[in-house]
MARBA-3410 file (N, C-alpha, C, O; in Angstrom, 1 decimal):
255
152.6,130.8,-13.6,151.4,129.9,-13.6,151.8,128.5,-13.7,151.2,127.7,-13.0 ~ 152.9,128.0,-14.6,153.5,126.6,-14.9,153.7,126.4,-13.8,153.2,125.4,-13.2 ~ 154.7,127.4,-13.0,155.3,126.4,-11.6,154.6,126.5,-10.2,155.2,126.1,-9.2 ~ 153.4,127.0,-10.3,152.2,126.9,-9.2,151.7,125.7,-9.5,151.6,124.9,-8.6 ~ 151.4,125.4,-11.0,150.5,124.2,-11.3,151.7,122.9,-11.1,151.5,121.7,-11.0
152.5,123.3,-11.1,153.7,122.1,-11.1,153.6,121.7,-9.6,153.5,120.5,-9.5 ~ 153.5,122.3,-8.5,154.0,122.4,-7.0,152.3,122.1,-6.8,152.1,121.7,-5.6 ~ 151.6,122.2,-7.3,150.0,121.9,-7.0,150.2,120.3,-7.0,150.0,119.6,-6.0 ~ 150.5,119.6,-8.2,150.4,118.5,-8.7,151.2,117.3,-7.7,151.0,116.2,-7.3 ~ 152.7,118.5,-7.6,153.6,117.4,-6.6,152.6,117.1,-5.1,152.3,116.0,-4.7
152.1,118.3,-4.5,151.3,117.9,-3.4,150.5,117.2,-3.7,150.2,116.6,-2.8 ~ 149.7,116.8,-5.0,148.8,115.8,-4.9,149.2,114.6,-5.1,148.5,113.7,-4.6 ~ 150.4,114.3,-5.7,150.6,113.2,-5.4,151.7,112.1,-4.5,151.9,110.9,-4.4 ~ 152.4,113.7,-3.5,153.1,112.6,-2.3,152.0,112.8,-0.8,152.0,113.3,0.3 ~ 150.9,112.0,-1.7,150.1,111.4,-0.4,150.2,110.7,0.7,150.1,110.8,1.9
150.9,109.3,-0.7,151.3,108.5,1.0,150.0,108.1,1.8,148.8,108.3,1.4 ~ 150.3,107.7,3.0,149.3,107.8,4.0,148.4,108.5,4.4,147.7,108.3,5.4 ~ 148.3,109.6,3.5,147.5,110.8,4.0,146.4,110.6,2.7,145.6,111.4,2.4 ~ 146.5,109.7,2.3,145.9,109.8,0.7,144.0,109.9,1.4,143.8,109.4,2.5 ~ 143.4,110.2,1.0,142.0,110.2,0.9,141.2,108.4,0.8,141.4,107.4,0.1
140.4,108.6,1.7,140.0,107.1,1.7,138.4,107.2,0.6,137.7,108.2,0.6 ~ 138.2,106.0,0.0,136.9,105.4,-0.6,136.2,104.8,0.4,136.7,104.0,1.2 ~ 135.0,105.0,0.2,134.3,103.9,1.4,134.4,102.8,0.9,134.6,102.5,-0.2 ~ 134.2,102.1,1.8,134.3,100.5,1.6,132.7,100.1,1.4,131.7,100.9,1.4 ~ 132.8,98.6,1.2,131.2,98.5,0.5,130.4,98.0,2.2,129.2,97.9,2.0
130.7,97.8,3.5,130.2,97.9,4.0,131.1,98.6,5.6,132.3,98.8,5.7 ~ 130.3,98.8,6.2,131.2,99.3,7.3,130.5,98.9,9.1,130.9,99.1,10.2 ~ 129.4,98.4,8.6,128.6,97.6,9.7,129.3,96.9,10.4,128.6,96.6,11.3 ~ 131.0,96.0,10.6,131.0,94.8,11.2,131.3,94.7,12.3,131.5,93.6,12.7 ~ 131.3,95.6,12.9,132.2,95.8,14.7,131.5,95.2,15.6,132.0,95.2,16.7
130.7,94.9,15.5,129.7,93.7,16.1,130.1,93.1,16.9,130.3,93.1,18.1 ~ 130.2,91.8,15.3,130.2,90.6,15.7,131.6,90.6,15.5,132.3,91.4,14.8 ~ 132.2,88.9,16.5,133.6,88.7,16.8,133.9,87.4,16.5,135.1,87.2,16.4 ~ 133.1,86.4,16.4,133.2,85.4,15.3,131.7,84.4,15.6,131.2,84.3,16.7 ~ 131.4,83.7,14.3,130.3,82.9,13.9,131.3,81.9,13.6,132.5,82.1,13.4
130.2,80.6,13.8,130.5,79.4,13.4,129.6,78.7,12.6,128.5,78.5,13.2 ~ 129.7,78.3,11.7,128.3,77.9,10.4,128.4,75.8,11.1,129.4,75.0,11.0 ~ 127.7,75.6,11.4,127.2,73.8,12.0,126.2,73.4,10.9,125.7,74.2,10.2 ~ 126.1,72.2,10.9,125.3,71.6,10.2,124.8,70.6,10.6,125.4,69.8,11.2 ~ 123.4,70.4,10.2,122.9,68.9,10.8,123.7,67.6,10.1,124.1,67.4,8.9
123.8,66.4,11.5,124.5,65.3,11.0,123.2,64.8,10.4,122.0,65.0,10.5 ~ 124.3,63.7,9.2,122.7,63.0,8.7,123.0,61.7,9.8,123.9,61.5,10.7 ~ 121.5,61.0,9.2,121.4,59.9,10.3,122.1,58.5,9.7,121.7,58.2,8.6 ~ 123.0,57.8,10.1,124.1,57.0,10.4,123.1,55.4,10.5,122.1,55.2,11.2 ~ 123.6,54.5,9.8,123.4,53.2,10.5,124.0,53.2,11.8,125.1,53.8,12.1
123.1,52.4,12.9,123.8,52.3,14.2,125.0,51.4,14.4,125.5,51.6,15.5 ~ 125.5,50.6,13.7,126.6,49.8,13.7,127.9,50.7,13.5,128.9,50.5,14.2 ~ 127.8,51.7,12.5,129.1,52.5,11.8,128.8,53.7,12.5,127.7,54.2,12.7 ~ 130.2,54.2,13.2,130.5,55.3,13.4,131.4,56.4,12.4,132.3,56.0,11.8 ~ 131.1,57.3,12.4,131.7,58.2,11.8,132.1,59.7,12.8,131.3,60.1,13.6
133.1,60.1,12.6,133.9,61.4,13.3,133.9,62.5,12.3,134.9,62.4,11.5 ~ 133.3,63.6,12.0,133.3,64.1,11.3,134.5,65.9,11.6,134.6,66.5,12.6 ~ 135.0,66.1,10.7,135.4,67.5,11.6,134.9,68.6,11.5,134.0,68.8,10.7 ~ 135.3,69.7,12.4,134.2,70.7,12.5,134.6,71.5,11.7,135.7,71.8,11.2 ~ 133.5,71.9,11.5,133.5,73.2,10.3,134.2,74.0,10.5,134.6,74.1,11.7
134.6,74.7,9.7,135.9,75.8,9.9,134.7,77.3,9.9,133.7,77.4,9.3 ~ 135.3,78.5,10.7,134.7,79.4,11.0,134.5,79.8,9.7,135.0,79.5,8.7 ~ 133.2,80.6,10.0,132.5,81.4,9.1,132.7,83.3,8.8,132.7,84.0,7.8 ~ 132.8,83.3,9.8,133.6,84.7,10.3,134.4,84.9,11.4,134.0,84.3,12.3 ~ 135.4,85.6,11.5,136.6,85.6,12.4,137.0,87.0,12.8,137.9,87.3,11.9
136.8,87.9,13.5,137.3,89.0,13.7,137.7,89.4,15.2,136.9,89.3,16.1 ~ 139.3,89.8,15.3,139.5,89.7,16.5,139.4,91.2,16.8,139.2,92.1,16.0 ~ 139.4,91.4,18.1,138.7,92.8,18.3,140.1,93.2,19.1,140.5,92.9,20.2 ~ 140.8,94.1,17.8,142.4,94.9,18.2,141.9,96.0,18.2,140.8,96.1,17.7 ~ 142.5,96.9,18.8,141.7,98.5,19.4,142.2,99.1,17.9,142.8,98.7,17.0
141.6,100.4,18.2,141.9,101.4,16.8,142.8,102.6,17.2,142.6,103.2,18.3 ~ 143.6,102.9,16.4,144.7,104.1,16.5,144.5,105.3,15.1,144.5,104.9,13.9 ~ 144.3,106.4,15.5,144.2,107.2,14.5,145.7,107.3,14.5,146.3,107.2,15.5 ~ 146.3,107.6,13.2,147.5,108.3,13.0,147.8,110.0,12.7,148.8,110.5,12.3 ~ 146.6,110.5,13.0,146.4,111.7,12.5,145.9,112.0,14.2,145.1,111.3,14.8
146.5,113.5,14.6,146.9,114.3,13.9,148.6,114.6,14.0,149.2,115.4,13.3 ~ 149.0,113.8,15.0,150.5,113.7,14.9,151.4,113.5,14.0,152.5,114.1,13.8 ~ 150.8,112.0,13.2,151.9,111.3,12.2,150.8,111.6,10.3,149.8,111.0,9.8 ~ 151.5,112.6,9.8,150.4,112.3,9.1,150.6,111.3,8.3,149.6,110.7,8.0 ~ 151.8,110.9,7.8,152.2,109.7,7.3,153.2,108.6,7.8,154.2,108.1,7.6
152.2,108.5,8.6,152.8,107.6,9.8,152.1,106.2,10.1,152.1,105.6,11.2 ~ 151.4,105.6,8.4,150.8,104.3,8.7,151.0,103.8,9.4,150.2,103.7,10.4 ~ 152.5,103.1,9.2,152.9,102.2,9.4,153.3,102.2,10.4,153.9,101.2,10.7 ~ 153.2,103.0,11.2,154.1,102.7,12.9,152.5,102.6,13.8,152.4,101.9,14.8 ~ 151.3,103.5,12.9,150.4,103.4,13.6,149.8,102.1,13.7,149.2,101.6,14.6
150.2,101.6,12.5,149.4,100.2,12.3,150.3,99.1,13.6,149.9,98.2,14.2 ~ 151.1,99.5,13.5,152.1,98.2,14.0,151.6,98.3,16.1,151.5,97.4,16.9 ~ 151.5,99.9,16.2,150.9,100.2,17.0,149.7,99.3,17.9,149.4,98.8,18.9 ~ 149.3,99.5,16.7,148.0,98.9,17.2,147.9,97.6,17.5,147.0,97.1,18.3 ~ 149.1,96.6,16.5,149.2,95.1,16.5,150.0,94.9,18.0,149.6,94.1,18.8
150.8,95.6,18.1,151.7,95.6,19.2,150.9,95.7,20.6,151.4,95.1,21.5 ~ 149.8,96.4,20.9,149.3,96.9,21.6,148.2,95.6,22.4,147.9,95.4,23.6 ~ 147.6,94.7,21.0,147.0,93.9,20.7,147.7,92.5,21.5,147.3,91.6,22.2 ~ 148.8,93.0,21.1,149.8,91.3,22.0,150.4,91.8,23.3,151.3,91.2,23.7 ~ 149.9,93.2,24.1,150.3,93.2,25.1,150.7,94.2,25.6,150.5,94.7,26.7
151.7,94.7,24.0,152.7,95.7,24.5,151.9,97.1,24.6,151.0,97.7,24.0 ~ 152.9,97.6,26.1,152.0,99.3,26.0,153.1,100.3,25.1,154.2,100.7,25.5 ~ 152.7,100.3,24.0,153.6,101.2,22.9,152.8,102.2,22.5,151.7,101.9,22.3 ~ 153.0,103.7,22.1,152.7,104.4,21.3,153.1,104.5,20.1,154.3,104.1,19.8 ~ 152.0,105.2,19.2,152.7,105.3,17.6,153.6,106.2,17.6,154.5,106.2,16.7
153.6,107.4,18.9,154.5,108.3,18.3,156.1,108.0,19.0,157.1,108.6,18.5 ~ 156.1,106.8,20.6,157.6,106.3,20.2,158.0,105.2,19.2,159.1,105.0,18.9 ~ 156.8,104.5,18.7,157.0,104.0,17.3,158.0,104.9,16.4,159.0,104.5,15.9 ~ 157.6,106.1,16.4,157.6,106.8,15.2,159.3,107.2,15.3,160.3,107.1,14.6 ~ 159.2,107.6,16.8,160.9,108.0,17.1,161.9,107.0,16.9,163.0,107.4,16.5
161.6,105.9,17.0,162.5,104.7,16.7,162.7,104.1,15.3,163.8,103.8,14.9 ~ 161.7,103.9,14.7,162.1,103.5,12.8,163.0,104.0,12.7,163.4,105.0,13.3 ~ 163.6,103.2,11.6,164.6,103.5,11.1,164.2,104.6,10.1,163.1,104.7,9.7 ~ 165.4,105.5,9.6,165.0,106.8,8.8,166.0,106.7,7.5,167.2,106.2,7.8 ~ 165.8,107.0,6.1,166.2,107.6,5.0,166.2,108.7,4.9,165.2,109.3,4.5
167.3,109.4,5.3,167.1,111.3,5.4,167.5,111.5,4.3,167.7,112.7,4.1 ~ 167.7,110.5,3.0,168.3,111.8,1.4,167.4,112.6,0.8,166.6,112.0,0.1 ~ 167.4,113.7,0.9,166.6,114.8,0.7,165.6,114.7,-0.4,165.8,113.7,-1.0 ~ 164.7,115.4,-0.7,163.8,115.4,-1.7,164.4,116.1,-2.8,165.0,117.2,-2.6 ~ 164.3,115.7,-3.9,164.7,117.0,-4.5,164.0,116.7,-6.0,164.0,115.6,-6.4
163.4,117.6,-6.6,162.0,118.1,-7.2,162.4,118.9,-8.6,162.8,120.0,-8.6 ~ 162.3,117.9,-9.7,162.9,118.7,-10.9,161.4,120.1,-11.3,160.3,120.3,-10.8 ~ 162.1,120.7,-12.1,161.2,122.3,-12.6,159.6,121.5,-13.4,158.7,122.3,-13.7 ~ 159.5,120.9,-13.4,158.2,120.2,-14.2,157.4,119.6,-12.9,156.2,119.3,-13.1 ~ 158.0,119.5,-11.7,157.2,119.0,-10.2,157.4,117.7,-10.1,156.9,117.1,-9.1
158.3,116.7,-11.1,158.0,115.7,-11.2,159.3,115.2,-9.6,159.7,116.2,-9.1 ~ 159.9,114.0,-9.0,161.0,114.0,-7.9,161.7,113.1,-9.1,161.4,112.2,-9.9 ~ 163.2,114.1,-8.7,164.2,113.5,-9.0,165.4,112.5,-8.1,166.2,111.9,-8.6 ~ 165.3,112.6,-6.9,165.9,112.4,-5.8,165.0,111.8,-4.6,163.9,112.3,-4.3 ~ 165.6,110.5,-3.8,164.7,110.5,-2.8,165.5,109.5,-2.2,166.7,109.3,-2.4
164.4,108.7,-1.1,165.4,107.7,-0.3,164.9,106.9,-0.5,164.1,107.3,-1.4 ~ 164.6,105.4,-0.2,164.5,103.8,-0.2,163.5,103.4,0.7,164.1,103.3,1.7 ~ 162.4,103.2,0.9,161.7,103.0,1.9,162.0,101.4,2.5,161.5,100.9,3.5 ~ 162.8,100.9,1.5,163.5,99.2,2.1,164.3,99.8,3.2,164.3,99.1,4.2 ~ 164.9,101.0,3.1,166.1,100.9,3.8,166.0,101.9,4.8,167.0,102.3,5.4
164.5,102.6,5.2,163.9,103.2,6.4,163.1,104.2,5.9,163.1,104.5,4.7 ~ 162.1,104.9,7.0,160.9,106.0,6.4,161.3,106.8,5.5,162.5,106.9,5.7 ~ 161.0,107.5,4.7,161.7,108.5,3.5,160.5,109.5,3.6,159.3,109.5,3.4 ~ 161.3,110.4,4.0,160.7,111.8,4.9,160.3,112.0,5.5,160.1,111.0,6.2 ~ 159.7,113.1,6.1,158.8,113.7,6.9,157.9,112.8,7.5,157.7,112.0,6.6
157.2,112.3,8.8,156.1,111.2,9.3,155.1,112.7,9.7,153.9,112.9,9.4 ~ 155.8,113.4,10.3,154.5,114.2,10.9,154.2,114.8,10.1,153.2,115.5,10.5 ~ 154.5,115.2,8.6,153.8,116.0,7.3,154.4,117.7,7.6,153.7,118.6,7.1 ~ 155.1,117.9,8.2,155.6,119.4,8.3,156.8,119.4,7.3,157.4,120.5,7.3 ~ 157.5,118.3,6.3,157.7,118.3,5.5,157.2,117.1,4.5,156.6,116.3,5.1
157.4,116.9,3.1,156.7,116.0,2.3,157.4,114.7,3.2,158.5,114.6,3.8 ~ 156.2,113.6,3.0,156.7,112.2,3.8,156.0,111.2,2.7,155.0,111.4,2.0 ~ 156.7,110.0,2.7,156.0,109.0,2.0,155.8,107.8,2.8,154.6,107.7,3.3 ~ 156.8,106.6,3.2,156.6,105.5,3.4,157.9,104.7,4.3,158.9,105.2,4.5 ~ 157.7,103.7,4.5,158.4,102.4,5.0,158.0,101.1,4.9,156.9,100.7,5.2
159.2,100.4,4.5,158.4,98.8,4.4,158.4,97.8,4.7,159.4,97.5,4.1 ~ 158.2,97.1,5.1,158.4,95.5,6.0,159.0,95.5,6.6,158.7,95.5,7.8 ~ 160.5,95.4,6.0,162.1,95.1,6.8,162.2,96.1,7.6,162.6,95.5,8.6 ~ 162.1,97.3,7.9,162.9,98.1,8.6,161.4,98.0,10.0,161.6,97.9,11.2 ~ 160.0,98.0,9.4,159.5,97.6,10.8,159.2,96.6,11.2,158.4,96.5,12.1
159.7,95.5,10.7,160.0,94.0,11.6,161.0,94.2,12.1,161.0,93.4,13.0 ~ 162.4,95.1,12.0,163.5,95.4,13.1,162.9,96.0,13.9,162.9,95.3,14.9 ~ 162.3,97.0,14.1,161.5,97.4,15.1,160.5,96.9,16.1,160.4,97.2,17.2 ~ 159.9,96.1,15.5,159.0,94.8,16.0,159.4,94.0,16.9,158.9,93.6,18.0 ~ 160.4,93.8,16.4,162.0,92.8,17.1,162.1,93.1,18.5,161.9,92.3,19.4
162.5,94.5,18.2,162.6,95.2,19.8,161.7,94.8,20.8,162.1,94.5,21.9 ~ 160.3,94.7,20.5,159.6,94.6,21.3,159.0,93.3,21.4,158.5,92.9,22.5 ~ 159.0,92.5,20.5,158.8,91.1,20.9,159.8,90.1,20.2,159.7,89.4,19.2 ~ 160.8,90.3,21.0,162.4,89.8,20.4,162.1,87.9,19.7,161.9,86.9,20.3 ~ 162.2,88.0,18.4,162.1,86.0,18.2,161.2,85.8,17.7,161.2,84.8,17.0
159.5,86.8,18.0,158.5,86.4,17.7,157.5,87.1,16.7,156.3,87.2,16.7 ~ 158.8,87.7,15.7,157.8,88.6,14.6,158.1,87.4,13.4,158.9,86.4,13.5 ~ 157.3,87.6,12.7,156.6,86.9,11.3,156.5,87.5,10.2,155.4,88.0,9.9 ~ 157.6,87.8,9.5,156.9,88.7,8.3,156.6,87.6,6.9,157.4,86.9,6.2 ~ 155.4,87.8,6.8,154.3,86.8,5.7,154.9,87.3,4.0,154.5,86.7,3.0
155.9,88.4,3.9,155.3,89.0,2.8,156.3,87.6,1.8,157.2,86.9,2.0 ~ 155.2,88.0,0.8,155.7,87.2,-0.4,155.1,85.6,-0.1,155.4,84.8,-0.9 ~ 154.5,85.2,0.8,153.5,84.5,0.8,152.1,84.3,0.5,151.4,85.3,0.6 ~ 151.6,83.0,0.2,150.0,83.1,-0.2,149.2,84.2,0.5,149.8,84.8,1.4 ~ 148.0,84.4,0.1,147.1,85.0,0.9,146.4,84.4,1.9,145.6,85.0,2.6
146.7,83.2,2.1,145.9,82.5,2.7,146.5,82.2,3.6,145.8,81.9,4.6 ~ 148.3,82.3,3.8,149.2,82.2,4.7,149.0,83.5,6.0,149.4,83.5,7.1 ~ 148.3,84.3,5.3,148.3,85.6,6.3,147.2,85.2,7.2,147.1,84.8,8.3 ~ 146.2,85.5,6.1,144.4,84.7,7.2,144.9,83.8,7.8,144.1,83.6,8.7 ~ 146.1,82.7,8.1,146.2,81.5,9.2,147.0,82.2,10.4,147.5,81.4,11.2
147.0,83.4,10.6,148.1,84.2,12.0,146.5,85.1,12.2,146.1,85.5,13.3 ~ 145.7,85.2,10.9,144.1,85.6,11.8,143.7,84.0,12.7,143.5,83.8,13.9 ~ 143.6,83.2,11.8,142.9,82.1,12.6,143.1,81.7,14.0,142.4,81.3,14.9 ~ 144.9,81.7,13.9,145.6,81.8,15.5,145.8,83.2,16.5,146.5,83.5,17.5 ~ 144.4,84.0,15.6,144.5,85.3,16.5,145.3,86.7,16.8,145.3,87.7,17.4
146.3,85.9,15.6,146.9,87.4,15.7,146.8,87.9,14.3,146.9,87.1,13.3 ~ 146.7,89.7,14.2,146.6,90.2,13.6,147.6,90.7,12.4,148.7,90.2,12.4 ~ 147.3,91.5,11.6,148.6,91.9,10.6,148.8,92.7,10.1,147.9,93.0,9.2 ~ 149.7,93.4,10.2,150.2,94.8,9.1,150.5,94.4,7.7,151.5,93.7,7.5 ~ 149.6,94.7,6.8,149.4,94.6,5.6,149.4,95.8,4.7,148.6,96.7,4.6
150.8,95.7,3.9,150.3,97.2,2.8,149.2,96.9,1.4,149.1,96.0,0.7 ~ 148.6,98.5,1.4,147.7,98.2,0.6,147.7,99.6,0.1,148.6,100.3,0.4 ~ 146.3,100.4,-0.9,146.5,101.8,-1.1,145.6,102.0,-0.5,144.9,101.2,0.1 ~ 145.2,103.8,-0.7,144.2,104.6,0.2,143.0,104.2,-0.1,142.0,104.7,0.5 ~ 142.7,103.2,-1.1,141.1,102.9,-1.4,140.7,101.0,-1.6,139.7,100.3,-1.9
142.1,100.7,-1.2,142.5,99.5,-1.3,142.4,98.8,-2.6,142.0,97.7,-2.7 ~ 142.9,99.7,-3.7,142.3,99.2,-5.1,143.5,98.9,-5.5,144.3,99.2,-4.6 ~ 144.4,98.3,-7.0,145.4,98.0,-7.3,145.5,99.9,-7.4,144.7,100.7,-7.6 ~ 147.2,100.0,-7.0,147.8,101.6,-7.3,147.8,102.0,-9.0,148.2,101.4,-10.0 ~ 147.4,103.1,-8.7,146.9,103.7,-9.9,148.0,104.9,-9.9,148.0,105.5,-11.0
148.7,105.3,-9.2,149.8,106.3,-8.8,151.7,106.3,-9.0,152.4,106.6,-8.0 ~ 152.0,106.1,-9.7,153.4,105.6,-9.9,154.4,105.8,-10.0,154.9,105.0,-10.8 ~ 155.6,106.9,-9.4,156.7,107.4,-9.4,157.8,106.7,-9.8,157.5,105.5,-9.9 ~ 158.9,107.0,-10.1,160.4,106.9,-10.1,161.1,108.1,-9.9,160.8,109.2,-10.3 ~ 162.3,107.8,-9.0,163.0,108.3,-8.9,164.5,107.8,-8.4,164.5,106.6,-8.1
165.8,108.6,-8.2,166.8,108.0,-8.2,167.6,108.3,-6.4,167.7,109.3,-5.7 ~ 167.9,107.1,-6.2,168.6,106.9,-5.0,170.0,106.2,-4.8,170.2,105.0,-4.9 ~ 170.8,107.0,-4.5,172.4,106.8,-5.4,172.3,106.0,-6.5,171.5,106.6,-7.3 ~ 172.8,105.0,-6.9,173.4,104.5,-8.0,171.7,103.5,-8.3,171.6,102.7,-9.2 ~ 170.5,103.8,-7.2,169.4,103.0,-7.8,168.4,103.8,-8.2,168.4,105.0,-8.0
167.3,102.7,-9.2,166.5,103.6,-9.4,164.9,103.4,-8.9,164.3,102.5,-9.6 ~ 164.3,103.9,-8.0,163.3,103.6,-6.9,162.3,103.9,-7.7,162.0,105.1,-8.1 ~ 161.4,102.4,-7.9,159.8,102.7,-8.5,158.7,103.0,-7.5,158.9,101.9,-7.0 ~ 157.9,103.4,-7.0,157.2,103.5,-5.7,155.8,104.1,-6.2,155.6,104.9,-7.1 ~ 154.7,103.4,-5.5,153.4,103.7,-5.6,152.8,104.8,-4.7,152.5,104.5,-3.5
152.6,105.7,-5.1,152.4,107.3,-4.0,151.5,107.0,-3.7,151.2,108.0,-3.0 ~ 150.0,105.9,-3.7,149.0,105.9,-2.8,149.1,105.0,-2.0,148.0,104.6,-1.7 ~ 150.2,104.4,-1.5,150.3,103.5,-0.5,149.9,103.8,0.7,149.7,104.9,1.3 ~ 149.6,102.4,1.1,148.7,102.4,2.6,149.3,101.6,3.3,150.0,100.8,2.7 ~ 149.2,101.6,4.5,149.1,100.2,5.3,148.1,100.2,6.8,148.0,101.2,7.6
147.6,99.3,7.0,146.6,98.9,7.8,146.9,97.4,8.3,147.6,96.6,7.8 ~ 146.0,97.4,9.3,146.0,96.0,9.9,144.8,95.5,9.6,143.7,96.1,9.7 ~ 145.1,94.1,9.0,144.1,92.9,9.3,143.6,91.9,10.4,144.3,91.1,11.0 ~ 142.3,92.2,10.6,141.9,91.9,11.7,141.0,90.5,11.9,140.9,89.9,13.0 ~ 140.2,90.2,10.2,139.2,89.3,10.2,138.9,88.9,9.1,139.8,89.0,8.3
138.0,88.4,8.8,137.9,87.5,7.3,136.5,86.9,7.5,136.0,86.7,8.6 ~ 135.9,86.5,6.2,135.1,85.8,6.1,134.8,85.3,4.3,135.6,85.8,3.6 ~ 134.1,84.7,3.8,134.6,83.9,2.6,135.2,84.8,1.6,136.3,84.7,1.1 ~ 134.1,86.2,1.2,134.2,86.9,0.3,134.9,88.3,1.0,135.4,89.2,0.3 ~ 135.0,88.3,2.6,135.5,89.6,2.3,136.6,89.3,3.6,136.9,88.2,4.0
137.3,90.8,4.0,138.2,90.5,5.1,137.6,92.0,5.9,136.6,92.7,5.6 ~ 138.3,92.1,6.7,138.2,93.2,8.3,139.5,94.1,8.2,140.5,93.5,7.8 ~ 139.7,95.0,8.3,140.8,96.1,8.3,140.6,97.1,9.6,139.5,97.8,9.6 ~ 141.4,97.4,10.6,141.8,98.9,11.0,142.4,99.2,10.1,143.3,98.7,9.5 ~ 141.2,101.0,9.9,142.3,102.0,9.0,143.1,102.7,9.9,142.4,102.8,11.0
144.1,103.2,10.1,144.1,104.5,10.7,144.0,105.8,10.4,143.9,106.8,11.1 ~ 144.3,105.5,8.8,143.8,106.7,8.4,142.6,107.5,8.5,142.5,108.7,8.9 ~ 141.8,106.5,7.9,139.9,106.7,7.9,139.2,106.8,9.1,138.1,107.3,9.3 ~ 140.2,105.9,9.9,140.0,105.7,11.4,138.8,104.7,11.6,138.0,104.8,12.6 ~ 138.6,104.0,10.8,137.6,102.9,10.4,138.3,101.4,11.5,139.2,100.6,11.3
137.6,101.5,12.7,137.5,100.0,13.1,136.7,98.8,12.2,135.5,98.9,11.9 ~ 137.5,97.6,11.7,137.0,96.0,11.6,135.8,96.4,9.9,134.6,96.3,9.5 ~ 137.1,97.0,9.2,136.3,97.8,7.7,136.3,96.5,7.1,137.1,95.6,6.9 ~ 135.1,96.6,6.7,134.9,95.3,5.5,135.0,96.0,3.9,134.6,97.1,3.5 ~ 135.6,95.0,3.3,136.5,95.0,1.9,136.7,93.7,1.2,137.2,92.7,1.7
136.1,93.7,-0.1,136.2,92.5,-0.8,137.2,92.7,-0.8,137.9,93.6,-1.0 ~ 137.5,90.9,-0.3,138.6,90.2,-0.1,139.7,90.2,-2.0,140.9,90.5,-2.2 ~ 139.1,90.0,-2.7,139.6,89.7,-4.3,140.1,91.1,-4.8,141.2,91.2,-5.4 ~ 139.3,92.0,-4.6,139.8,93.6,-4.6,141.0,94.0,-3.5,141.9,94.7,-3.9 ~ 141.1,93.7,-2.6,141.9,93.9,-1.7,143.6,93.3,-1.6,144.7,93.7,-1.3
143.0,92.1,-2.2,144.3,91.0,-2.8,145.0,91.8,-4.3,146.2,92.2,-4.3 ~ 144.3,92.0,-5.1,145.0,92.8,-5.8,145.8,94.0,-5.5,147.0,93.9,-5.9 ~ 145.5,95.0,-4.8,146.5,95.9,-4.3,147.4,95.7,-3.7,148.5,96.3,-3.9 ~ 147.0,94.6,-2.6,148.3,93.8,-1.8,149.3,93.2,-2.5,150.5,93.1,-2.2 ~ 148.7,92.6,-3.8,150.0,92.2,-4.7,150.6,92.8,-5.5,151.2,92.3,-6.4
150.4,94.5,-5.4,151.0,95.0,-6.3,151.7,95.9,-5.2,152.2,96.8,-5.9 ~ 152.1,96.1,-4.0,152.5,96.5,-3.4,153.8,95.8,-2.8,154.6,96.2,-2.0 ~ 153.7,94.1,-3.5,154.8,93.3,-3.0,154.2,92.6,-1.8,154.8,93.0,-0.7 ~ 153.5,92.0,-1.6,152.7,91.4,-1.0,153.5,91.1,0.8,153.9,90.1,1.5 ~ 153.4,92.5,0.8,154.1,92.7,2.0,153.0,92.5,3.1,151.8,92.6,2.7
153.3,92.0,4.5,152.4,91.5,5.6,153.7,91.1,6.9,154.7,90.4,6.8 ~ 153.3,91.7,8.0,153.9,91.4,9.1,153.2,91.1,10.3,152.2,91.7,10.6 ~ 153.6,90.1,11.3,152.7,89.7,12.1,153.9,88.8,13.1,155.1,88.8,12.9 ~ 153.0,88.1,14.3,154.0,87.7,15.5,153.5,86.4,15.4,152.6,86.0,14.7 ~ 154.3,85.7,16.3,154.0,84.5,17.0,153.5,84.5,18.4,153.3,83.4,19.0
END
């Protein structure tokens, strides 16, 4: 009975990408593709001129297509996401030769008698397991798919992570999009592993996500899931920031 409930528990929590989504607080926005908020000039003495500058958008959402990552990759965010960005600037890519190309961490899983992982691989240093879920899979992160990115738009990847948040919304304002990790509900991760990878010791959040950023507006932002399969998902922006900085405020995007 212990080691059913042990092997229960481990599947619940190498989700990963497969993790179960929360709805978001609205899901209406596929609409619209950007507003501009104007205002009346006041009235001027006619001697003095004034140049005023234009308001900065009100809403911004660029309209990148949507990729399910399921039913092929089941944890295969991140290639689906990149997918979609990639696809967005031109390139005709699939997620599943995405998927063939990442770089991989093959050191095995290995699962002490209590369910908890004692062994694993680096997701710095390529995907760590399974992508199509026919064995346990987790993740990959920044570095190994901006090498891949590379490939296809040689000179002109951008990876934002570890910059402002505000640095990222300015590759929305110039239109392009961004692979952003985040978790399954986009809330700070509440899920928290360790385990050991040769001589290191790997902390990792098992509800990790990643998705693309698509749009913005004061209080909130735009996401493709692929998970949820949610086109231009609205998400308080301040909730969303939190998870993104606890994930290492990872973000990738082009020129």
């Amino acid at each position: 009975m212990k080691k059913t409930l042990a092997i229960g528990i481990l599947m619940f929590i190498l989700a990963g990408c497969s993790a179960k989504q929360i709805p978001s607080e609205n899901q209406g926005a596929s609409g619209a593709r950007e507003q501009t908020e104007t205002t009346k000039s006041e009235e001027k003495p006619l001697n003095t001129l004034q140049l005023s500058e234009p308001s900065p958008p009100k809403k911004v959402i660029l309209d990148v297509p949507l990729i399910s990552q399921n039913p092929e990759l089941k944890y295969g965010c991140e290639v689906t996401s990149l997918a979609m960005v990639l696809q967005y600037a031109g390139i005709k890519v699939s997620k599943t030769e995405l998927a063939s190309k990442i770089k991989k961490d093959n050191d095995p899983l290995v699962v002490g008698k209590s369910g908890d992982i004692k062994h694993w691989g680096n997701p710095k240093d390529g995907f760590v397991g399974d992508m199509t879920g026919k064995k346990k899979g987790y993740a990959v992160y920044v570095q190994p798919l901006q090498e891949l990115m590379e490939h296809y738009l040689p000179g002109r990847t951008v990876n934002l992570t570890g910059k402002p948040f505000d640095d990222v919304l300015s590759q929305i304002k110039k239109g392009k999009p961004v692979v952003v990790w985040t978790t399954g509900d986009y809330k700070a991760p509440n899920r928290v592993e360790s385990w050991q990878h040769g001589d290191e010791q790997i902390k990792a959040t098992l509800d990790l996500h990643a998705v693309v950023l698509v749009g913005f507006e004061p209080q909130f932002i735009y996401l493709n899931d692929p998970l949820a399969v949610k086109k231009d998902n609205k998400v308080n922006r301040q909730t969303f920031i939190q998870s993104w900085n606890a994930l290492g405020k990872q973000a990738l995007s082009y020129r």
